[in-house]
N, C-alpha and C positions, 0 to 999 in steps of 0.2 A: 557467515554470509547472510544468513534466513534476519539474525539481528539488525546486521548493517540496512536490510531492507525494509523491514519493518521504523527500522532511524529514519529511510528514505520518506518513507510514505508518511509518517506521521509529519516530519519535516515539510513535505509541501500539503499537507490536509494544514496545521497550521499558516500556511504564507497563502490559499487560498480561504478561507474564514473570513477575513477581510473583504477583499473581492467578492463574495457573495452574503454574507450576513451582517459586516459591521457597520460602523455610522454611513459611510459609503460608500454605500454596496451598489452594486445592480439595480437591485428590487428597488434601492432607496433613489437612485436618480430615474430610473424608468417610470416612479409615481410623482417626483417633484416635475418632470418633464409633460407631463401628462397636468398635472396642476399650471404646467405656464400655459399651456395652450388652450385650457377653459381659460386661464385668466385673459389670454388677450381677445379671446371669442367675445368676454362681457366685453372688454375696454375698447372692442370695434363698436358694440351696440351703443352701449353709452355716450363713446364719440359721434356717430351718427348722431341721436338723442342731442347730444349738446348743441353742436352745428345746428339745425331746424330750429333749437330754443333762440341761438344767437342771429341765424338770418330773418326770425321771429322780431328780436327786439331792433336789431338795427331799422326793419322795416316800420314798426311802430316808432321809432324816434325820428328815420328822417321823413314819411309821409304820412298827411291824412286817410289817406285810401284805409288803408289796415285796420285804422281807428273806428273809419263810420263806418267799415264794414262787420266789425266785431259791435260795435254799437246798434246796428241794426240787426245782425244773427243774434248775438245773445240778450240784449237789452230789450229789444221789439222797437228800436227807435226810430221816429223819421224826420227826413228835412221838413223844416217850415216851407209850408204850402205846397207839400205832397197830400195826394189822397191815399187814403190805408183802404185796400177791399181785403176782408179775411172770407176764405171761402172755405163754408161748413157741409161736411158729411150728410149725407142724409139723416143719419143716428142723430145728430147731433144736432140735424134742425128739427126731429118730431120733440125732442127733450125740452128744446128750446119754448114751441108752439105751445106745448104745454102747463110750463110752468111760467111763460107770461102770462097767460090767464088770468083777471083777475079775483082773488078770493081765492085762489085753489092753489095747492103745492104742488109740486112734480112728483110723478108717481114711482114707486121704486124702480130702480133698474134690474132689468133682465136679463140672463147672462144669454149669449148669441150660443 
């Protein structure tokens, strides 16, 4: 009897080995499971990410608006016969006062 039980037990410690240690197991779908759902964390990001690229470009293809706006933010561009006013810092008008002088160069800079 004590054989026959020991046959038992071995018997199902082998038919469970699989179910928790072989190619898959448990552990092995509980970490691919866990790997899908970082992956569709990125592929939500991304997809967002792309959509802003694309309503980006359709907007630069079908109007000027987006064009002389990215033309005047990054470029510094303006329409013919606009007036440009750049309005400087204090810092930045004594630098200025300075080193239009003429004969003289501007004086090093001071850290604040």
């Amino acid at each position: 009897m004590r054989l026959l039980t020991l046959i038992f037990v071995l018997f199902i410690a082998l038919l469970q080995y699989p179910l928790w240690l072989g190619k898959g197991s448990w552990l092995r779908v509980w970490e691919l499971n866990r790997q899908i759902s970082q992956q569709k964390e990125l592929n939500q990001e991304l997809k967002a990410r792309n959509e802003t690229v694309d309503a980006e470009v359709r907007d630069l293809k079908q109007g000027f608006a987006a064009i002389e706006e990215r033309a005047r933010s990054e470029l510094g561009m303006i329409k013919q016969d606009e007036v440009f006013y750049q309005v400087m810092e204090e810092k930045q008008l004594k630098g200025a006062a300075v080193s239009n002088q003429p004969g003289q160069s501007a004086p090093p800079a001071q850290p604040d």
